[in-house]
Phi, psi and omega in degrees: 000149185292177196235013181270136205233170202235127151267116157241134171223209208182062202259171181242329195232034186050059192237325177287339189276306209294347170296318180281343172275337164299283219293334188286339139328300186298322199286329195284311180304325174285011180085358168286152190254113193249138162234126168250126206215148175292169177258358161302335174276001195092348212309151163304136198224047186252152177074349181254140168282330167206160188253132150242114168251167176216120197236153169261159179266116185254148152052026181113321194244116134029137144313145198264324176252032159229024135303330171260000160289316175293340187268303162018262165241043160335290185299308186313320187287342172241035153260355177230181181281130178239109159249175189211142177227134183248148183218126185192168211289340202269355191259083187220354179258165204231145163130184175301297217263030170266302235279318178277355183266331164259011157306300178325345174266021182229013198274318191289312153003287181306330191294309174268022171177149201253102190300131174294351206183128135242161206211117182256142175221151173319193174204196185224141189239117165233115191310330208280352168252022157258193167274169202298297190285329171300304182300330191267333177287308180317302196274343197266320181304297150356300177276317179269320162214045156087011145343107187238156183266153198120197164284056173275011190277154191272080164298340173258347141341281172336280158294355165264007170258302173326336177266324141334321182293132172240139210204000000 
């Protein structure tokens, strides 16, 4: 089998992509041949021995086109090893009922393909690249439930799950 693996995500301010450019980075040192690709384009899943997807987190839930990238190519994604990495600002806490809360963004994920890895990480949040109605939802989280603003992603978090992941 080939040694070509597919990175896809599904971001709103590029904090899932700058994510997604690590772990291909980490797939490429371990000898794999990686395309990282938005899932807005679509990409094509003929030829890769694995899959990695990756969503920033909206209203709670997976980004909308890249649950309808999986529903999509459903059949296709549960003929190779598929893993998933999720990223939000909320993934910062350690225990059950931080582990179960971020499962729940991925329970629609699951229904539909059973992942070889999933793997959660903070993200980076900076107001001046959302929108008007995004900064005020932002500013309401912030105040309600301690919501922080800034950079949080763990790069080495990151890369030791990528040198790990199998695919």
């Amino acid at each position: 089998m080939s040694n070509y693996v597919l990175v896809t995500y599904a971001t709103r301010t590029r904090s899932t992509a700058e994510v997604a450019e690590v772990i291909s980075e980490v797939l490429k040192a371990r000898g794999f041949v990686v395309d990282v690709k938005p899932v807005k384009e679509k990409p094509s899943l003929d030829g890769y021995r694995g899959v990695i997807l990756g969503s920033a987190i909206r209203m709670g839930r997976w980004l909308p086109e890249m649950t309808e990238f999986i529903r999509d190519n459903q059949a296709k994604l549960n003929e190779v090893p598929t893993a998933i990495f999720t990223v939000h600002m909320l993934n910062t806490g350690k225990g059950s009922v931080n582990h179960d809360a971020q499962r729940a963004y991925t329970v629609p994920v699951r229904k539909m393909l059973d992942p070889v890895d999933e793997a959660f990480f903070a993200g980076k949040l900076d107001p001046s690249k959302l929108s008007f109605l995004d900064r005020v939802l932002t500013k309401i989280m912030v105040d309600d439930q301690g919501l922080r603003v800034g950079d949080l992603r763990d790069w080495e978090k990151i890369g030791i799950w990528a040198k790990k992941v199998a695919v």
